[in-house]
N, C-alpha and C positions, 0 to 999 in steps of 0.2 A: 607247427610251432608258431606261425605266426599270425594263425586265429587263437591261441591261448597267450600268444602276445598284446592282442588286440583286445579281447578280451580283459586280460588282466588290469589294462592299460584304462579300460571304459570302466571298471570296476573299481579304481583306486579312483578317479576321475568322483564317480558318485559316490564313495564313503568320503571324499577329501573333507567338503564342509562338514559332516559328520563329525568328522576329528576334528575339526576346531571350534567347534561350537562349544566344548568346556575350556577351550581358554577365552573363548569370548563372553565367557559366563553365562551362555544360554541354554544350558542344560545344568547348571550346576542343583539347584534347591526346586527346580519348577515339579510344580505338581498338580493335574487340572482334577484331581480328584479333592472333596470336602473333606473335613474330620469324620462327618458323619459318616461320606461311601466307606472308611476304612475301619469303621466300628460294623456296618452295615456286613462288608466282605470277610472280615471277619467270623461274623457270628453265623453266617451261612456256609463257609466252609467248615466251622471248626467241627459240626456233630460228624460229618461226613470222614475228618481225618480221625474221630476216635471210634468211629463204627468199626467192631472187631475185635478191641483191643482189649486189654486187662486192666480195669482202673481198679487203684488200690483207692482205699476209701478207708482207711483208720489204719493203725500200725505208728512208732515212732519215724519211722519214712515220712509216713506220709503227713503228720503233724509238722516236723521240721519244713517239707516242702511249702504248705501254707501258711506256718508262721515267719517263713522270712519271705515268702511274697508278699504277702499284707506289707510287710516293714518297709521290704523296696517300691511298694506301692505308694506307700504313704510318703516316701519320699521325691519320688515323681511328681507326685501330685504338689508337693510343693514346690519343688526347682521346677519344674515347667505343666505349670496349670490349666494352661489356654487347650493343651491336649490330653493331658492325662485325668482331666477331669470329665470326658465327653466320651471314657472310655469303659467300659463294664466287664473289670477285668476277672478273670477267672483260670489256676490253672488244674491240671490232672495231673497226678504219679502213673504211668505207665509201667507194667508191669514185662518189661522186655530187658532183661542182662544182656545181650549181646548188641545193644542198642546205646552205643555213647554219644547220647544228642539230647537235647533242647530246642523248644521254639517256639513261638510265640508270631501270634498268626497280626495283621493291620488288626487294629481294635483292642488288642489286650488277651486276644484267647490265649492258653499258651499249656505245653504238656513238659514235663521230664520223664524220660525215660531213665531205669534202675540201674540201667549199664551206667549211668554216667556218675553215678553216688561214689563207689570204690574211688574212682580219679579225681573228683571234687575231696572226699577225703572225710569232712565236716559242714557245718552250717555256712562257715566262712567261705569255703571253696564252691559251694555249693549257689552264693552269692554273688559270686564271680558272675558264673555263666548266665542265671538267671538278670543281677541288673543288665549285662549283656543284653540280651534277649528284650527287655522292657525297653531298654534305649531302644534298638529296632524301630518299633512302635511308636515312641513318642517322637522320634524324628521323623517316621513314616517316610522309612526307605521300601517297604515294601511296594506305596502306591507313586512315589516317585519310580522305582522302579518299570511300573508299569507305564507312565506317562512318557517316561525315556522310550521306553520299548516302543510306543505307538507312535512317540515322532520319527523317527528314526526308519521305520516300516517305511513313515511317507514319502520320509526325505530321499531314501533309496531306491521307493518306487520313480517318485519320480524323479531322479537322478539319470536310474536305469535307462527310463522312457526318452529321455534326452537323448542322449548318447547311443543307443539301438534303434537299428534299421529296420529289425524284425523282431516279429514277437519269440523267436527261438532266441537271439541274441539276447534281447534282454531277458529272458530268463534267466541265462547264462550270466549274464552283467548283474541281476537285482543276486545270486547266488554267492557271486563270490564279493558283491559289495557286502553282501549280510554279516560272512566269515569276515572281510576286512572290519567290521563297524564292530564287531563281538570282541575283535582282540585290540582293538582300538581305543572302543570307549567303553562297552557294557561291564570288560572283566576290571578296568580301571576304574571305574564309579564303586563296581561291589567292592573291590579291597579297602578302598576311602571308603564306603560305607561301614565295614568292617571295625577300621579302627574308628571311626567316629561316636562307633556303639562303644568301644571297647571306654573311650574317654569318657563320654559319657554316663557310662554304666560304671566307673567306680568314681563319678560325684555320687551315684543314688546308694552306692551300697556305703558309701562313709559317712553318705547323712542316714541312714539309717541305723547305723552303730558297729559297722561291720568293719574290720582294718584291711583298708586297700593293695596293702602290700602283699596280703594273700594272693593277689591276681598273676603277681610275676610266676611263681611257684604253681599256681594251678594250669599255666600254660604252658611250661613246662613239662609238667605229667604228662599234660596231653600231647606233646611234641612226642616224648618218647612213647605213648601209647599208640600215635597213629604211625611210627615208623617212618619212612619217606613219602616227603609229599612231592607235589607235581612243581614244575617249575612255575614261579611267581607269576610270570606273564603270562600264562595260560592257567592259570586260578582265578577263580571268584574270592580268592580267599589271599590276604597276606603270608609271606613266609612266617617261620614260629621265631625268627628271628627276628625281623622288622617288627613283629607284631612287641614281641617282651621288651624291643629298645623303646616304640615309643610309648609304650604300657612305664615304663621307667623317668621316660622324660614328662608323663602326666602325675607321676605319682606325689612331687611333691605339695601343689596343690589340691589333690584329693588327701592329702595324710592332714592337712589342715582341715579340712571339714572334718574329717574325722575325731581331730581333738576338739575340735568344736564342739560336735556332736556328743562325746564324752560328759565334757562339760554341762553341758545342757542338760545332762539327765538325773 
């Protein structure tokens, strides 16, 4: 008990600056990757995640799938051009029902699967998940992601290396500082990432002519689709509750671009 005392003790030690390094704002937006690596990482992984699969390539599916990407494209490209212009986007209809996802790789690659058309509903709902999905991207949380992940490795290694005697120890100490920094900061960035697409992603689907207020309701379906989720603080992912309150408290300025958008056409 009082080597996993000791332990625990050296391991909270090295996640401590970890956990405060996003109130210190030093982890919050950094990214040492380019626009280009994440158009780059993208286009390199994406053949590799559809090797296998079943692309649909005509059908009303698959027509409504690329015509409201193009739309949320085109919208992107205007509210934030500095990235969405640097990006070659492209997606696929996946031919998998039992498959209720989306996603969209750093760069713009991006696929739907068919399971998730039923719970989308229409074009509208269907808009939802995809601006989702495109915000990702143009906020480039996937290579911040990754930038987090590598400082974090070092801060812990050497955190560890401070604090152990021996190299058996700090293995012990870099282990369980890993677990303390995951439930600390990694699962708290992705839920703030989460919603961040989520606001994001219905300015693009209301400039592109789509009504935002579909988004409450399509996350809902998906609440009752996925049954019980895991508790908040051990997700990547916001409750479906947090997630529709602050989906509610964005919406009235996204209903304004939206009548904007109306107008304009």
């Amino acid at each position: 008990m009082k080597l996993l005392a000791s332990l625990f003790a050296k391991a909270s030690a090295a996640a401590l600056a970890v956990h405060l390094l996003p109130a210190c704002g030093l982890l919050g937006n950094l990214n040492h990757y380019q626009v280009s690596d994440d158009a780059t990482l993208g286009a390199e992984a994406y053949p590799e995640l559809l090797s296998g699969e079943t692309v649909i390539s005509s059908g009303a599916d698959h027509r409504m799938v690329d015509r409201l990407t193009q739309r949320l494209v085109a919208a992107a490209r205007e509210l934030d051009p500095v990235v969405a212009n640097q990006f070659d986007w492209e997606v696929r209809l996946i031919e998998q029902d039992e498959v209720v996802n989306a996603w969209c790789l750093p760069g713009g690659k991006m696929a739907v699967f068919t399971g998730i058309l039923p719970i989308a509903g229409d074009e509208t709902g269907l808009a939802v998940v995809m601006s989702h999905e495109i915000a990702h991207a143009t906020l480039r949380h996937g290579t911040e992601r990754m930038t987090r992940q590598d400082l974090l490795t070092q801060l812990i290694e050497a955190g560890a290396e401070a604090y152990s005697e021996d190299a058996e120890t700090k293995q012990q100490t870099e282990a369980l500082a890993s677990d303390a920094a995951h439930l600390l900061v990694s699962l708290p960035f992705g839920r703030d990432a989460e919603i961040e697409a989520d606001t994001r992603g219905l300015m693009y689907m209301a400039r592109a002519g789509y009504d935002p207020r579909a988004a409450v309701g399509f996350w809902e379906r998906m609440s009752s689709a996925s049954g019980s989720a895991p508790f908040e603080l051990f997700s990547t992912h916001p409750s479906d509750e947090r997630r529709i309150e602050q989906i509610r408290e964005a919406l009235p300025e996204a209903i304004r671009a939206y009548e904007q958008s109306l107008g304009s056409r």
